[in-house]
PALUMVO-55305 format. One record per residue (C-alpha): residue in three letters; x, y, z. Coordinates in nm, 4 decimals. Example, Ala and Ser with C-alpha at 12.3 -4.5 7.8 and 13.67 -1.06 7.14 Angstrom:
SITE   res       east      north         up
SITE   ALA     1.2300    -0.4500     0.7800
SITE   SER     1.3670    -0.1060     0.7140
END
This chain:
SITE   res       east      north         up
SITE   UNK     1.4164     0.5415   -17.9910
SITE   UNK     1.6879     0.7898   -17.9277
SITE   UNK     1.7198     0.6439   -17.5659
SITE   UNK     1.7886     0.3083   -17.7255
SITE   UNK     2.0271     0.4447   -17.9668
SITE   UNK     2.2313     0.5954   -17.6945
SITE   UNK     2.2083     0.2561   -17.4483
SITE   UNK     2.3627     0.0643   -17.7860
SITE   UNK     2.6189     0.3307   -17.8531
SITE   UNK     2.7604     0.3353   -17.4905
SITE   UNK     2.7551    -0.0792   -17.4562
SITE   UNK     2.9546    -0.0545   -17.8276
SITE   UNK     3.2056     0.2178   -17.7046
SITE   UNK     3.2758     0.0288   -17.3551
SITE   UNK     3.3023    -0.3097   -17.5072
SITE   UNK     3.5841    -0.1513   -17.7496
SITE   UNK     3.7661    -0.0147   -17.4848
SITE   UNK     3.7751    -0.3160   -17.2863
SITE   UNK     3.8842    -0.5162   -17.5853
SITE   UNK     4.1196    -0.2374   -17.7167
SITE   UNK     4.2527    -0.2654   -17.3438
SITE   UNK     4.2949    -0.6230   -17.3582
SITE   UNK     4.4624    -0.6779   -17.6931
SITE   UNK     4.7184    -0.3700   -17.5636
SITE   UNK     4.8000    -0.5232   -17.2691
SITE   UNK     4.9025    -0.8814   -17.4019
SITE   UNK     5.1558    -0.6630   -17.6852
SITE   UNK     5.3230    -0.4669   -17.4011
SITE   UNK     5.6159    -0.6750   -17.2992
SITE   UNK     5.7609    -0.4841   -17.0147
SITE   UNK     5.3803    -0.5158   -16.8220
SITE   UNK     5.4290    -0.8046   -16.6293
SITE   UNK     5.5645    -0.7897   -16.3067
SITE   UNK     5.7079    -1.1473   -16.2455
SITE   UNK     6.0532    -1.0703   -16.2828
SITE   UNK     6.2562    -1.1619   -15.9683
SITE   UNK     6.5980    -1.0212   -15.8842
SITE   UNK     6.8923    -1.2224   -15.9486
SITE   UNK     6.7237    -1.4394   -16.2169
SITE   UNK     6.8492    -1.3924   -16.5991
SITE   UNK     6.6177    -1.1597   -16.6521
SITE   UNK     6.7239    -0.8984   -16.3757
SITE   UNK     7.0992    -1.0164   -16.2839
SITE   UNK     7.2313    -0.9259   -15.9849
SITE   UNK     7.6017    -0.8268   -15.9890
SITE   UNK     7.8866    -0.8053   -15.7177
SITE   UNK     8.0946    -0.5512   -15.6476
SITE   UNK     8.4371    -0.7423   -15.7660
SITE   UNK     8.2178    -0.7564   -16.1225
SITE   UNK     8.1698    -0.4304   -16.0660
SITE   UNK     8.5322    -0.2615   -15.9789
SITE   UNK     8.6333    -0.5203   -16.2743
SITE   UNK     8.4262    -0.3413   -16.5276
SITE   UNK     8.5080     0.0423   -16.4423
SITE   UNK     8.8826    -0.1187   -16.4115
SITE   UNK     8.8710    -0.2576   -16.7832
SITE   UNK     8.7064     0.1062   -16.8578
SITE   UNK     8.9588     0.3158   -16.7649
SITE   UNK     9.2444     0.0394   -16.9236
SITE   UNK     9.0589     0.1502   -17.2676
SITE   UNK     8.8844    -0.1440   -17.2330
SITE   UNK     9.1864    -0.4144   -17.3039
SITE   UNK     8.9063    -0.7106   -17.1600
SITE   UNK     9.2377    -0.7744   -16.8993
SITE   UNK     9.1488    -0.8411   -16.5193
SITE   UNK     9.2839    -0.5573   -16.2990
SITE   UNK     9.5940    -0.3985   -16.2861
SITE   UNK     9.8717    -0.4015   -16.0738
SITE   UNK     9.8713    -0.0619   -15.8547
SITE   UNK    10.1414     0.1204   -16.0571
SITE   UNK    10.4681     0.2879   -15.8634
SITE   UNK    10.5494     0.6288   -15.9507
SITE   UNK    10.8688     0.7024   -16.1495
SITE   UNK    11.1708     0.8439   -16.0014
SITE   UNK    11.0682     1.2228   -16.0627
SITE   UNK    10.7264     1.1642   -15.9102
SITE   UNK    10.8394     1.0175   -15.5410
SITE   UNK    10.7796     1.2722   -15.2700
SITE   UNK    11.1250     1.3849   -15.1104
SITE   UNK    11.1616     1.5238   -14.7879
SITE   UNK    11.4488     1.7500   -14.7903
SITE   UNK    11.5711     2.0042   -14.5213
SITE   UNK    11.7458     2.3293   -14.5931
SITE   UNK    11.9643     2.4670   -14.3260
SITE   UNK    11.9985     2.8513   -14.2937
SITE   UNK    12.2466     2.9322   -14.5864
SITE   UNK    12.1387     2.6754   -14.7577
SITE   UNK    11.9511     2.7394   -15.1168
SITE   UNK    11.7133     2.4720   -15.2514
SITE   UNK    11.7198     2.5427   -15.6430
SITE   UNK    11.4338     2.3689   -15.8305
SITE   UNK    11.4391     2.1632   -16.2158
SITE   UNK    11.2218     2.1958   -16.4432
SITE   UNK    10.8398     2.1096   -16.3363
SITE   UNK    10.9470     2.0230   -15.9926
SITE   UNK    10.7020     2.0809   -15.7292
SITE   UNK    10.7663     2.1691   -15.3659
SITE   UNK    10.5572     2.2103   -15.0255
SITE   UNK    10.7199     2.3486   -14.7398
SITE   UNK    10.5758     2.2105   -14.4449
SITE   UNK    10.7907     2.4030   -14.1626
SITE   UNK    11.0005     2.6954   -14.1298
SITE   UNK    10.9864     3.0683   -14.2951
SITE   UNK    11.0945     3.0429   -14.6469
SITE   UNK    11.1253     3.2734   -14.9179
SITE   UNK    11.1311     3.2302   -15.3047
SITE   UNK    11.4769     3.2844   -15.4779
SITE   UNK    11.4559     3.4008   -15.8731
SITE   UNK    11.7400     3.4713   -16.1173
SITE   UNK    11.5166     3.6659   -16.3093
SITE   UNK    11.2350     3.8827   -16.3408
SITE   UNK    11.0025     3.6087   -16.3330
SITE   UNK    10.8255     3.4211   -16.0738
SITE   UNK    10.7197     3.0562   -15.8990
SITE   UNK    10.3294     2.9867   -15.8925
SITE   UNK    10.1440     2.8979   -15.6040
SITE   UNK     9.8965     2.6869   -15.7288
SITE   UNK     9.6934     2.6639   -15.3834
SITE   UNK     9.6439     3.0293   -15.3651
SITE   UNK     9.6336     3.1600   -15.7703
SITE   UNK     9.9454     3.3444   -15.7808
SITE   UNK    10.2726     3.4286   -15.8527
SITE   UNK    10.5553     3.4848   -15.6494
SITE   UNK    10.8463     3.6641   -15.7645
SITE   UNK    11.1861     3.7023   -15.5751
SITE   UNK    11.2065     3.7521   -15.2046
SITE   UNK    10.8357     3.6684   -15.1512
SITE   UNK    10.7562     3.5105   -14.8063
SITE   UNK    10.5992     3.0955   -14.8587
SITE   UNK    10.2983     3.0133   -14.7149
SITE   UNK    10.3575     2.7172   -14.5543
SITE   UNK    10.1526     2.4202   -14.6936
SITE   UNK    10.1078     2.5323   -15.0314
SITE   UNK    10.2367     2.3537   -15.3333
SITE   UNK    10.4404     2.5245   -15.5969
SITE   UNK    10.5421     2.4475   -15.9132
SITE   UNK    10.8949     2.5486   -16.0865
SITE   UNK    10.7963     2.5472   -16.4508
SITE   UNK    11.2091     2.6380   -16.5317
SITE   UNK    11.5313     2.6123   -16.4045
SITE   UNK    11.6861     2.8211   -16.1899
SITE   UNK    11.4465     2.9065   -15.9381
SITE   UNK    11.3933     2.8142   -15.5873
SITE   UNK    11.3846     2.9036   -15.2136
SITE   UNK    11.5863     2.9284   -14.9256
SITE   UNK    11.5394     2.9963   -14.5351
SITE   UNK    11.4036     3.3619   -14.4938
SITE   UNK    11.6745     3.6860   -14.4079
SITE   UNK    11.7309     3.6228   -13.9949
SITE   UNK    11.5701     3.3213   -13.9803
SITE   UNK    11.7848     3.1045   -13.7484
SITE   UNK    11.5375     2.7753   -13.7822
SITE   UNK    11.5791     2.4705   -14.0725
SITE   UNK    11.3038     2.4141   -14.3106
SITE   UNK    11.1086     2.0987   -14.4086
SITE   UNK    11.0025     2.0440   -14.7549
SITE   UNK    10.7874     1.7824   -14.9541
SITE   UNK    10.9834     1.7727   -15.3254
SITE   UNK    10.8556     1.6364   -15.6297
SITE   UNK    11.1045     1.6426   -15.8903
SITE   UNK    11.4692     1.7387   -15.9678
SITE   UNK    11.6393     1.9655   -15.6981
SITE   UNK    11.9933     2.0568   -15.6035
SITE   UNK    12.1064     2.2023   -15.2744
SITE   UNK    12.3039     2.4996   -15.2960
SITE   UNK    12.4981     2.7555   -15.0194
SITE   UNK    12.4456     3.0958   -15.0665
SITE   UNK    12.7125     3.3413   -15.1563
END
């Protein structure tokens, strides 16, 4: 009798589980796997749609197509400028410069200094330019000119407003 009892038991508990299996499967709608790429279900896109919809993104999402490439302003053009021995290149305000050739050195008014923003610091009056850094002018007043003995121009990248100066 207990044999039977068991026999019933497991035919009752594996029929449930097949028809709790069953009745699970047909609610789960993400089971199937008929869905194709490219259909409506699973779009594919193209990479126009695409640089269209991280454009529209970064436009705060104005829904326009994309933008014209933008031209920088007047203070944001890259200048080349060369400074002769003698010569003193004094920065404005938030210019930027890069010298690309010669031996410079920074010229300062004051106590303060220029930073060099490629190598963390700041360099205060009469201090020797890497070449290829940029550095940024946060006042007036300040600038560089060819270093003491130096018989050789320099070449520097501006950004910004500059004047060219001699030195007394």
């Amino acid at each position: 009798m207990k044999r039977m009892l068991k026999l019933v038991m497991a035919a009752v508990a594996i029929g449930g589980g097949i028809w709790i299996g069953s009745v699970m499967n047909i609610t789960a709608d993400g089971a199937s796997v008929n869905t194709q790429p490219g259909t409506a279900d699973d779009p594919v896109v193209t990479k126009s749609y695409v640089d269209q919809a991280i454009q529209n993104a970064l436009n705060g999402g104005s829904g326009e197509g994309p933008s014209e490439p933008s031209t920088p302003a007047a203070g944001e053009e890259l200048k080349i400028v060369v400074v002769k021995p003698g010569q003193r290149l004094v920065a404005g305000a938030g210019t930027e410069f890069i010298v690309r050739s010669g031996k410079a050195v920074i010229y300062s008014a004051d106590a303060n200094g220029v930073a060099d923003l490629t190598a963390g610091q700041d360099l205060t009056n009469g201090t020797a330019i890497t070449n290829n850094h940029l550095l940024s002018f946060p006042r007036e007043g300040r600038g560089i000119e060819v270093a003491q003995g130096n018989k050789y121009n320099l070449t520097v990248m501006v950004r910004g407003n500059y004047n060219l100066f001699l030195v007394p």
